[in-house]
Each structure stands twice: as structure tokens, then as C-alpha cells.
MARVEX-319282 format. One record per atom (N, C-alpha, C): residue in one letter; x, y, z. Coordinates in steps of 0.1 Angstrom, whole numbers, padded with zeros to 4 digits, always signed. Layout:
REM MARVEX-319282
AXYZ...
This chain:
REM MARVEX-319282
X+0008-0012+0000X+0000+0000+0000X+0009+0012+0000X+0009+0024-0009X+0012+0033-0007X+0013+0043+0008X+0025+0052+0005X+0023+0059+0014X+0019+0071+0013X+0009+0074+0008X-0001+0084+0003X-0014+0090+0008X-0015+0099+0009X-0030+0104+0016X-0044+0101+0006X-0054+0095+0008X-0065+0097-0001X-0070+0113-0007X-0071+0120+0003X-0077+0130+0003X-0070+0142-0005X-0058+0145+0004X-0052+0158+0003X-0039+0151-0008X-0036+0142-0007X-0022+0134-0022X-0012+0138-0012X-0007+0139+0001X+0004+0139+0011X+0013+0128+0007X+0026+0128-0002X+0033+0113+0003X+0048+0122+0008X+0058+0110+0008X+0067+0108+0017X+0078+0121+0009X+0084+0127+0017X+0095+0134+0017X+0108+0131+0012X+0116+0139+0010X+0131+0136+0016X+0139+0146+0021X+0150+0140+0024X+0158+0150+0031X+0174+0145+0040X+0176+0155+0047X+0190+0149+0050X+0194+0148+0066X+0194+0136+0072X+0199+0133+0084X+0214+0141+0091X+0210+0149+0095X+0225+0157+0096X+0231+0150+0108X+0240+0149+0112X+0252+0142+0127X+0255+0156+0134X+0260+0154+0142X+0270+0163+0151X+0278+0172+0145X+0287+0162+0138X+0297+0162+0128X+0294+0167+0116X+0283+0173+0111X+0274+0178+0101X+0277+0169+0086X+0278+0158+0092X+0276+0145+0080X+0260+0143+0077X+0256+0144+0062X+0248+0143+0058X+0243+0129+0052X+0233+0123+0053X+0228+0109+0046X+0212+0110+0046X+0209+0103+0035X+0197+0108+0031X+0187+0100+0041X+0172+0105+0041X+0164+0101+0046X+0152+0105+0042X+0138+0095+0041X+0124+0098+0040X+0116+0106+0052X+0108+0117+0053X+0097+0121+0056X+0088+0116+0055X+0079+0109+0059X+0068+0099+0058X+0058+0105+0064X+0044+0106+0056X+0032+0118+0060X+0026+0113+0073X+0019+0111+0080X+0012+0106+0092X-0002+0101+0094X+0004+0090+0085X-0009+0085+0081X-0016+0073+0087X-0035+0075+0089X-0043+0065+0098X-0054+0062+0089X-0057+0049+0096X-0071+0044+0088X-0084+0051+0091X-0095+0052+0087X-0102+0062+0091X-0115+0058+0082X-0126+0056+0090X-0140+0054+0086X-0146+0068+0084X-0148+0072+0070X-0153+0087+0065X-0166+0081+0053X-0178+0089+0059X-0185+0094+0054X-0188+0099+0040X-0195+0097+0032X-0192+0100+0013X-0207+0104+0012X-0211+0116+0017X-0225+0120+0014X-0229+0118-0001X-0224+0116-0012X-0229+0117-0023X-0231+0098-0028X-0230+0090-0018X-0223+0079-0024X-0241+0077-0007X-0240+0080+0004X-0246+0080+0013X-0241+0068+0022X-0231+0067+0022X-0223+0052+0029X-0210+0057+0032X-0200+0048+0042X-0189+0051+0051X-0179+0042+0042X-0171+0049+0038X-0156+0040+0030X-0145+0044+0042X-0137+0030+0039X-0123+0031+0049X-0114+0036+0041X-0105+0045+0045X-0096+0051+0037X-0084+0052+0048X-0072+0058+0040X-0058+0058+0047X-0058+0078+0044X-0062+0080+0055X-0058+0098+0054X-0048+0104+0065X-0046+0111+0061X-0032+0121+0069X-0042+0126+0083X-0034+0129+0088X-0039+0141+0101X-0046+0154+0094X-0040+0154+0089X-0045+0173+0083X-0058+0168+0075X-0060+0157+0070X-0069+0157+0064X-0082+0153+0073X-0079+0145+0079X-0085+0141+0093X-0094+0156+0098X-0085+0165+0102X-0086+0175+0111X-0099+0178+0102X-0094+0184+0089X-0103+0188+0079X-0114+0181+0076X-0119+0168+0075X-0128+0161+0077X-0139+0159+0090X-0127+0160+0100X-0135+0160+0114X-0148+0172+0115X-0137+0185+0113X-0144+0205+0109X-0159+0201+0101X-0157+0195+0094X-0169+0188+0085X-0180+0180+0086X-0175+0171+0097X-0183+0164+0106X-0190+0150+0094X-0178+0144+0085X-0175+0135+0081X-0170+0123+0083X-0165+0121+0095X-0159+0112+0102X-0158+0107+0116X-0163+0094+0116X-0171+0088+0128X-0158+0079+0135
């Protein structure tokens, strides 16, 4: 399964693990993602999806998500 947001398209990062020593090596940012029973008013039924926090938050404000 991807590491991708349904909602908002959130995926994984990159970037650089710095040391002490300011040695650099790479590394992923990974979005913060949960399973989540949301609501599809147009559909009138509850799909499980994998969404971010932010989207979450944004969905919750909406009163989408049980």
C-alpha cells in the first residue's frame, strides 16, 4: 500500500539526516498516516480510507468522520 494520503495526495519526503559532525545521509519524511472510517455524502455510505492528520482535522471541521 502506498504511502499516500486519499484526500489531500500527502506522500513521503526527503531529506537529510544531519550528525554532530554535520555529515549528511539521506532520509524519508513519511506523511502521518491512519485508517479512518469517513462518510461520502454523495455515495450516502462510510468508505475506509488511509488519510493524513490534516486531512483528518479537515474532515473531522466537516463532521465526516465517525
Amino acid at each position: 500500500m502506498a504511502k499516500r494520503c486519499a484526500i489531500t495526495g500527502k506522500r513521503a519526503g526527503s531529506g537529510h539526516t544531519v550528525s554532530h559532525a554535520n555529515k549528511k545521509s539521506m532520509r524519508r519524511f513519511n506523511p502521518n498516516l491512519i485508517s479512518k472510517r469517513v462518510w461520502v455524502p454523495e455515495e450516502k455510505r462510510w468508505v475506509r480510507m488511509r488519510i493524513s492528520t490534516k486531512a483528518l482535522k479537515t474532515l473531522d471541521k466537516k463532521g465526516w468522520v465517525r
